[in-house]
C-alpha positions, -999 to +999 in steps of 0.1 A: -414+190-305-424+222-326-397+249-332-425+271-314-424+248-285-389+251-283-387+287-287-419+293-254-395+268-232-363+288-246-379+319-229-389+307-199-359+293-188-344+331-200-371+346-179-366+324-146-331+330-146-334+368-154-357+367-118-332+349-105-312+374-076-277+369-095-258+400-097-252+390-140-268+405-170-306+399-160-312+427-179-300+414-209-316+376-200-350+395-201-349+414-229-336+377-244-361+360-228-393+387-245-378+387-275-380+344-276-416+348-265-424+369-289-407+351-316-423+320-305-459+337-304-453+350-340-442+317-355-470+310-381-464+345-391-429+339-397-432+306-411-459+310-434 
């Protein structure tokens, strides 16, 4: 498995749980969560 792939299941797993009604840092989860995306959707970018 690709470090992208990794990094796209990495932020959904930060976004479910951020949606999740928890009364713990979902805030933080989220903003976790988009910048994993993100990340992951730059990779050949970064990598290149």
């Amino acid at each position: 498995m690709s470090a992208q792939a990794v990094l796209y299941i990495l932020a959904v797993i930060l976004l479910v749980l951020a949606a999740l009604p928890v009364p713990f840092r979902a805030v933080n989860l989220a903003l976790l969560g988009a910048a994993c995306a993100l990340l992951a959707f730059a990779w050949p970018v970064v990598t290149a």
